[in-house]
N, C-alpha and C positions, 0 to 999 in steps of 0.2 A: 663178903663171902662171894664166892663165883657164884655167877648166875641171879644173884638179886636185882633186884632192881632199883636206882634210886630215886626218889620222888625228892622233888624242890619242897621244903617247909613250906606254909603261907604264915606270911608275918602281916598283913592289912586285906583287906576289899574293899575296894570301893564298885560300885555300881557306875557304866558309865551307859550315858542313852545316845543313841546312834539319830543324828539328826534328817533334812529334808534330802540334803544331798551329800548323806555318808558319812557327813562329820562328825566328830567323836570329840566331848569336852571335857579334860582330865579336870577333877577336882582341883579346886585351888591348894590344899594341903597336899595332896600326889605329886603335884606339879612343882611344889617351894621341897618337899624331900627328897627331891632331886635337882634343884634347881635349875627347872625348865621356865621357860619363858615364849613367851608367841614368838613362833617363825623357830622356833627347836625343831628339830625332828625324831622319828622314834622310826625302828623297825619295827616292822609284824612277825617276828617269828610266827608259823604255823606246826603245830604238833597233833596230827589228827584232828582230833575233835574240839581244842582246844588253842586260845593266838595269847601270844606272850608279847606286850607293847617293851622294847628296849630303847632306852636313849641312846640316841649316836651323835656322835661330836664329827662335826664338819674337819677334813683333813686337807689340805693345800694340795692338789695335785701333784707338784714337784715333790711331794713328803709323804705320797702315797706306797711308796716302795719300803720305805721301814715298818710297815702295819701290816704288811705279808706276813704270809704263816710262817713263810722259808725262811724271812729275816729275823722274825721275833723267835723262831728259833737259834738261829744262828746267834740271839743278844742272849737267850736262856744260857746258853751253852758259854757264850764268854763271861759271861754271869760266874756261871758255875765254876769255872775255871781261874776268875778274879778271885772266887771268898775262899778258894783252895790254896791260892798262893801259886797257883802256874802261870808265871808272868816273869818279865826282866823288864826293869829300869834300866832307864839310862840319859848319863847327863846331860848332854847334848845331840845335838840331830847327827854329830857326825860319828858319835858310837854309835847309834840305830842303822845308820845306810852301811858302819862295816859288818856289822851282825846280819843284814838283809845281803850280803853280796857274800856270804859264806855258806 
């Protein structure tokens, strides 16, 4: 409905205690349902009054540019266009360069 709002389900809590210098130690069962391990990292989203711990997977710099918004749009959209069937085959590389040169 316009104008609602949507709130995220909660499916677990766990309690975590903020230690001498900040650190924060996720349960071992929080930690294996996502399979994190020492030296993972998480983001802190912050939403008001409230922080949301995300897993983030380490990305190779050189391979930073397909994780854009712009790209992962640009893969939605060929996506969408592959399971529609708007595409052309072709058997070898020298029908594709006369089809690119038309």
């Amino acid at each position: 409905m316009p104008g609602t709002k949507k709130t995220k389900k909660i499916t677990a809590k766990v309690r975590i205690r903020i230690g001498a210098k900040r650190q924060i130690t996720l349960p071992a069962d929080a930690a294996s349902k996502f399979g994190l391990s020492t030296g993972d990292e998480l983001e802190a989203r912050i939403f008001g009054d409230r922080i949301e711990l995300v897993p983030m997977v380490a990305v190779p710099k050189d391979q930073a540019w397909f994780w854009t918004p712009e790209w992962q749009a640009r893969e939605r959209e060929a996506e969408k266009a592959r399971a529609a069937g708007e595409y052309t085959e072709f058997g070898d590389v020298n029908g594709l360069i006369s089809a690119l040169k038309k």
